[in-house]
Structure formats: structure tokens, C-alpha cells
N, C-alpha and C positions, 0 to 999 in steps of 0.2 A: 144646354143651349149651344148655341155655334158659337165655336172660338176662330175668329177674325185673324188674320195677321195686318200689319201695317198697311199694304199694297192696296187693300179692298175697299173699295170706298161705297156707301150705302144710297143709293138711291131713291126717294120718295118720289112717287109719281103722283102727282096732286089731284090727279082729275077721277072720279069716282070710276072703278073699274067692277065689270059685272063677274059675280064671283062663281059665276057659273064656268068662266075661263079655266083652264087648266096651263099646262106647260105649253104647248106649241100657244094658246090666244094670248098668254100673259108675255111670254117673252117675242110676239110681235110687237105688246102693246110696252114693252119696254126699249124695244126700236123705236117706236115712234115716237112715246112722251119724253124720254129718255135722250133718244139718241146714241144707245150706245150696245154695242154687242152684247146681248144676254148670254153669252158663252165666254165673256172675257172674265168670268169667275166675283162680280162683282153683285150684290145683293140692291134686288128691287123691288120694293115695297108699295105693296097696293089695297087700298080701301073700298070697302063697298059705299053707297052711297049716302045710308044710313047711319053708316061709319063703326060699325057693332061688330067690323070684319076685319083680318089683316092678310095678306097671304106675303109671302116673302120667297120668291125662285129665285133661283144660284145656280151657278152649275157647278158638279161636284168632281171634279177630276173626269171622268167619264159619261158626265148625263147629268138632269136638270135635276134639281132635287125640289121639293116646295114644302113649303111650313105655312102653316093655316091657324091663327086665331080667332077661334068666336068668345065676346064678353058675353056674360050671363045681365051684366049690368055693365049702364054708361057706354059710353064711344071712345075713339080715338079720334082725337082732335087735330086736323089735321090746318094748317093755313090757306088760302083765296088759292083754290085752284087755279085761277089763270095764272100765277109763277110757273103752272107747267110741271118743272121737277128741280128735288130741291138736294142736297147731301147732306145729311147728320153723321155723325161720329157715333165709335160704336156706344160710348158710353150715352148720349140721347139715345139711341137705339134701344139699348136696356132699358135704362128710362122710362123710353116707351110704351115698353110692351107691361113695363108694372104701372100704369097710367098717366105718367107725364102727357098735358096736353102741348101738342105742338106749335099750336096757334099763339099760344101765350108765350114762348122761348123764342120763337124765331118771325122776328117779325120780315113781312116780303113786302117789299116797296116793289110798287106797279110804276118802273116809268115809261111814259109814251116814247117809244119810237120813231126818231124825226129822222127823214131818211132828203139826204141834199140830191138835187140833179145835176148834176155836173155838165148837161149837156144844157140847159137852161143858162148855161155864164155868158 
């Protein structure tokens, strides 16, 4: 498996990604759910919709590297896609991949965003 150093922080991207993606679709769609450089060496994790899927691109000193799980049985559990994206540690990470569901460890409160006009005062 991947050994992590401290630095690397894990990315979950919540919103079901189509696994037909590869390296260039998944680390656009890690721009955008994400928001954060898929070249900055950091791991982003994506579900297919049925959830029976994992894929996980990093980039590897020189180039994108990807790791792909299919279960034969059950899903990865993942929490309310509208959080967006989320960070686990590497040990949930493990966790994970041996069936820890997600949705049950991290709970994500949705709160509405109230946005003031300041030109309204």
C-alpha cells in the first residue's frame, strides 16, 4: 500500500465521479471538488455512484499515478455529498479501504450560508 508522510493530507471528494475518468478527467475533477492542485502530491479520492468503486490519483514525483478499487461485495460508504470534499487521516484512509463506512465516523453538518449586504446598511 502507499506509505504517506506527514505533509499529505487525503482528500475525499464526495460527489459521485464517473469511473470511466482517468488521470487528466479525475485530477480536473479534483480542481474543482477539491479545490486544490492534483500535482501538489496530495491524495484524492473518488467514488463511483453505486459506491462498489474507489480510485485514488496522486502524483508521484514525476507523474500521476492512480490506484482503483472494485469490492466484489457491499460499498464504500461515503457521507451527503453536498459537504463537497472532506479530509481523513491516513489511518481512516486504511480503514477504509478494509470497510470502514464513512458516513457512520464523520458526521458533516450542512450549514446554510447567510451571506450580509453591506451595501444594504
Amino acid at each position: 500500500m502507499l506509505t504517506l508522510t506527514p505533509s499529505v493530507t487525503i482528500y475525499v471528494c464526495l460527489q459521485p465521479a464517473d469511473m470511466r475518468k482517468s488521470l487528466d478527467g479525475l485530477s480536473e475533477l479534483a480542481r474543482a471538488q477539491a479545490g486544490q492542485d492534483p500535482m501538489s502530491g496530495h491524495l484524492f479520492l473518488f467514488r463511483n455512484r453505486r459506491g462498489d468503486r474507489l480510485k485514488v490519483l496522486y502524483w508521484d514525483r514525476n507523474g500521476f499515478a492512480l490506484w482503483y478499487k472494485r469490492l466484489e461485495r457491499g460499498t464504500f460508504s461515503f457521507p451527503d455529498p453536498r459537504a463537497g470534499t472532506i479530509t481523513i487521516s491516513e489511518n481512516v484512509f486504511q480503514q477504509l479501504l478494509g470497510g470502514l463506512r464513512l458516513d457512520r465516523v464523520w458526521k458533516v453538518t450542512l450549514e446554510p450560508q447567510i451571506y450580509i449586504d453591506s451595501a444594504s446598511k
